[in-house]
N, C-alpha and C positions, 0 to 999 in steps of 0.2 A: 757199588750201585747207589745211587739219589734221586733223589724226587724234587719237583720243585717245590715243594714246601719244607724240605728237613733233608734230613739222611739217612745212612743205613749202616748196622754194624751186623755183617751176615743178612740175615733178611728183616731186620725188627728195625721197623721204622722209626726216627723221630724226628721233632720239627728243629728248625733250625733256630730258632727263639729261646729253646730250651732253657741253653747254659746262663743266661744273662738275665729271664724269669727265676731260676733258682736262686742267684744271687742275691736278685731285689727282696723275695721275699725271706731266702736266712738272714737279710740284712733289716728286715723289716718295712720292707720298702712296699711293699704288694701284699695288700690284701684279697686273699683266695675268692675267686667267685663261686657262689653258690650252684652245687651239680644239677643238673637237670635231669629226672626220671626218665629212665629211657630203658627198651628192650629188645633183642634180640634173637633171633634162632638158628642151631644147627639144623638145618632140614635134611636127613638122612631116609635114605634108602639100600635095601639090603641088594650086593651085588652076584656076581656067580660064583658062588664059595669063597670069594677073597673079604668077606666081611664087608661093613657098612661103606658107602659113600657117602661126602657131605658136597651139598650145595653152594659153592664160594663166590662171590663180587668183587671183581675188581676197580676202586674205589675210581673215577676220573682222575686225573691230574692237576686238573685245575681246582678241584675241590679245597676247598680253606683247610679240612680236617681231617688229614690221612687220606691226604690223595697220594695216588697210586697202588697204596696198602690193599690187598687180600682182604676181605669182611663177610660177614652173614649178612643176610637179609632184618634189619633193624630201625631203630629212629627211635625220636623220645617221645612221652606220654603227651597225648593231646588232655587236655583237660575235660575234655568232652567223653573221654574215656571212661569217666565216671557215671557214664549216664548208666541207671540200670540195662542189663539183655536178657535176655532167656538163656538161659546157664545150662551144662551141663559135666559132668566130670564134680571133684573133689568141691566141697562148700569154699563160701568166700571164707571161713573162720579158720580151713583147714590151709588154704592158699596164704593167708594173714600167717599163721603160723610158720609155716614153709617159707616166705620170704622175706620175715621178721617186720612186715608193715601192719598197719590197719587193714580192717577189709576191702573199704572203699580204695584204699591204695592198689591192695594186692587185685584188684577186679581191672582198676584201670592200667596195670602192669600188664596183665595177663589178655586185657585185651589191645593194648600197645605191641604185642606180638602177636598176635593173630590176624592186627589190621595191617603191621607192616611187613608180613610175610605176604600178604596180598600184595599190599602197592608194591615192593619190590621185587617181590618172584611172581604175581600171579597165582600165587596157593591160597587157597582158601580151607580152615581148618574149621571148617562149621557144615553144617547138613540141616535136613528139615527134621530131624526128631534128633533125642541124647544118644540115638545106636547106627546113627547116618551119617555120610561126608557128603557134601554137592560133589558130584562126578565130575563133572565140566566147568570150568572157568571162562572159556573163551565164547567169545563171541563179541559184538559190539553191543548190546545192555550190558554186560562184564566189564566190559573196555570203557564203558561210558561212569559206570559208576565207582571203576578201581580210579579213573583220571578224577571225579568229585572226589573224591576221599584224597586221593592227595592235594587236588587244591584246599580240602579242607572245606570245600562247597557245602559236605556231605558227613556227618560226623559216622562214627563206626556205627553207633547204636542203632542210629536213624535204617540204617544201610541193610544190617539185619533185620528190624522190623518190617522195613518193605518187602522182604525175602521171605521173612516170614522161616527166618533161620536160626537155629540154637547153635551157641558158639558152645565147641567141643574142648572143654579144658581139661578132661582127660586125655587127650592126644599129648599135651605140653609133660614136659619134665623138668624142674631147673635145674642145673648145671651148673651155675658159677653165679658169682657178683661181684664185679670192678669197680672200682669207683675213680675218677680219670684225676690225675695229681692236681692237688691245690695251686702248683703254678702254672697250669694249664689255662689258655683264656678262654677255650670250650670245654666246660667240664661237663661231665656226665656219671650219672649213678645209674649204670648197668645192671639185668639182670640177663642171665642168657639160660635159655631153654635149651633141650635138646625135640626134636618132633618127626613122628615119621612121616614121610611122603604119602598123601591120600592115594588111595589106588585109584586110576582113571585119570588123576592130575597130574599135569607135566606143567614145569618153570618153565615162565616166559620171560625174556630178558628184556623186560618194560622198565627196569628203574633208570632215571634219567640221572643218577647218580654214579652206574656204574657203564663203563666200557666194555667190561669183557665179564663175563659168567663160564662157570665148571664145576663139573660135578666130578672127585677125587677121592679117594681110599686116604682119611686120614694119615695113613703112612707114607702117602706119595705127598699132600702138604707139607709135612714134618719134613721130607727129604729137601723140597722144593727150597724151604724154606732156610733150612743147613745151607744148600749150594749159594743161598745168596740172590736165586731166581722167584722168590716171591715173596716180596715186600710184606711182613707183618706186626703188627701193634702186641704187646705182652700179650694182652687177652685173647687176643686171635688164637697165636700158637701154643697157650698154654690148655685153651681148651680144646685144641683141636689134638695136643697130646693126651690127654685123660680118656680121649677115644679109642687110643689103642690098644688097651685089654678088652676088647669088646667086638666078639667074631657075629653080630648082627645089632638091627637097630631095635629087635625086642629086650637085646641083653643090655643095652644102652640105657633104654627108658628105664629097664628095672633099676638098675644103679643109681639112677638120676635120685632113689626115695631116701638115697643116704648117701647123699653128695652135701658138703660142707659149704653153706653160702655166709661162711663170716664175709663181710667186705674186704678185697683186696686193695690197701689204696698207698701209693707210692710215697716213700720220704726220701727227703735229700737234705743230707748232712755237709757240713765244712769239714774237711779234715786232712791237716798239714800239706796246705795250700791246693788240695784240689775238692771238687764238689764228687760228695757219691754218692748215685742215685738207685734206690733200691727199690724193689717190691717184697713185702715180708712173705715170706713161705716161697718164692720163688726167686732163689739167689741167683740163678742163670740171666738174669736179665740185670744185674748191678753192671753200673755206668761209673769210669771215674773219670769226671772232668776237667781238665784243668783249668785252673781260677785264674782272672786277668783278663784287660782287654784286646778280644778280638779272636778270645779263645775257640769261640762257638764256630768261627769259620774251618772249616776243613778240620776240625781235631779228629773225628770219627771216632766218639767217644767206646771203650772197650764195651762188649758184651757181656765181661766173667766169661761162665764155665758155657756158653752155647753150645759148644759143639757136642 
């Protein structure tokens, strides 16, 4: 299976630029561009005794950056995300701790996931007081102020004050933190949540990024994902396997208070004439490529231990 931006070994995506960015840069040739803050969420809902579902995006095609790939509802930090909101859930100092930033980071992190689980799915994770969710999304004022926000008309902050809404950061959990490989030319510093589905609110499939939307029992991803039928990036299916000891989305969040968010972040090494490319702590996804021109076309770099 390929995309037109890169390829696939099993289901894990990559771009097709890869081998020949690792090159430049073991050679010294490319200097890594600076990641951009950005955040993400599994939105889970508990199903009928088979344990939680997560909500997934399938990426367009034509997208510069893992098109066709499986994703959460995500994007990166507007800077505007710093603007103070009405808070409620854990303090920014405890959030600062938890995601090893400053306050003012971890505010604009955490609402970088709560604004872009709106613009992408239509969820809103905020209510009129610290013990309420808005029940309803929809409607055209909804529709009118999820499309400012994504033109960026309308900043998060602003958005809630008119609403006169307290964003719920006790809903949020984090998960993981990725950081997208130094010879990547879209980098990104992830952080990914885990969150449960507000009751009353149902995803609407308004992101103009994605084609196709599904809601999936982590186990049936992972399989998906094995057969080769659904295109995904490390961090996708790495954290969509961590879900699997988790027979609901209460047992989820709890886990989430002692989940390890070192940064995950990819290296590639030269070694006797081919490139290997790694993620530390997660050897399943090492790549050996081989070095030379014109290697990147069609090699279909291995997975390691996928299966």
């Amino acid at each position: 299976m390929t995309t037109s931006s890169g390829g696939t070994s099993d289901g894990q995506w990559f771009p097709a630029s890869w081998p020949d960015r690792i090159r430049a840069l073991a050679n010294g040739e490319l200097t890594p561009v600076t990641p951009r803050r950005a955040a993400t969420v599994l939105l889970l809902r508990d199903g009928a005794g088979e344990g939680p579902a997560v909500h997934l995006l399938r990426r367009r095609a034509s997208m510069a950056f893992a098109g066709g790939a499986y994703a959460y509802p995500g994007g990166g930090v507007d800077p505007r995300d710093e603007k103070p909101v009405r808070w409620a859930g854990p303090s920014l100092d405890q959030w600062s701790a938890a995601l090893g930033v400053d306050p003012v980071s971890a505010q604009a992190v955490v609402c970088a996931a709560v604004r872009e689980t709106f613009e992408e799915a239509g969820v809103l994770l905020a209510g009129p007081d610290g013990d309420s969710v808005v029940a309803d999304t929809t409607g055209e004022s909804w529709e009118a102020d999820r499309e400012a926000l994504v033109s960026r008309e309308l900043s998060f902050a602003d958005f809630l004050a008119r609403r006169e809404l307290v964003l719920r950061s006790d809903l949020l959990g984090p998960w993981a933190r990725w950081i997208t490989p130094e010879f990547e030319e879209r980098r990104y510093d992830t952080w990914f949540f885990v969150a449960m589905m507000p009751a009353g609110q149902r995803t609407l499939d308004v992101s103009g990024e994605a084609d196709h939307t599904v809601w999936l029992r982590p186990a049936e991803a992972v399989e998906g994902y094995r057969r080769g039928e659904m295109v995904m990036m490390p961090p996708t299916i790495a954290t969509l396997r961590a879900l699997l000891p988790y027979d609901s989305v209460e047992a989820a969040l709890a886990a989430a208070a002692d989940r390890d968010l070192e940064p995950v972040l990819a290296r590639a090494v030269l070694e006797e004439g081919r490139i290997v490319l790694s993620w530390p702590g997660h050897e399943e996804f090492t790549k050996h490529i081989p070095q030379g021109p014109g290697s990147s076309q069609g090699s279909g770099p291995s997975q390691g231990a996928a299966e």
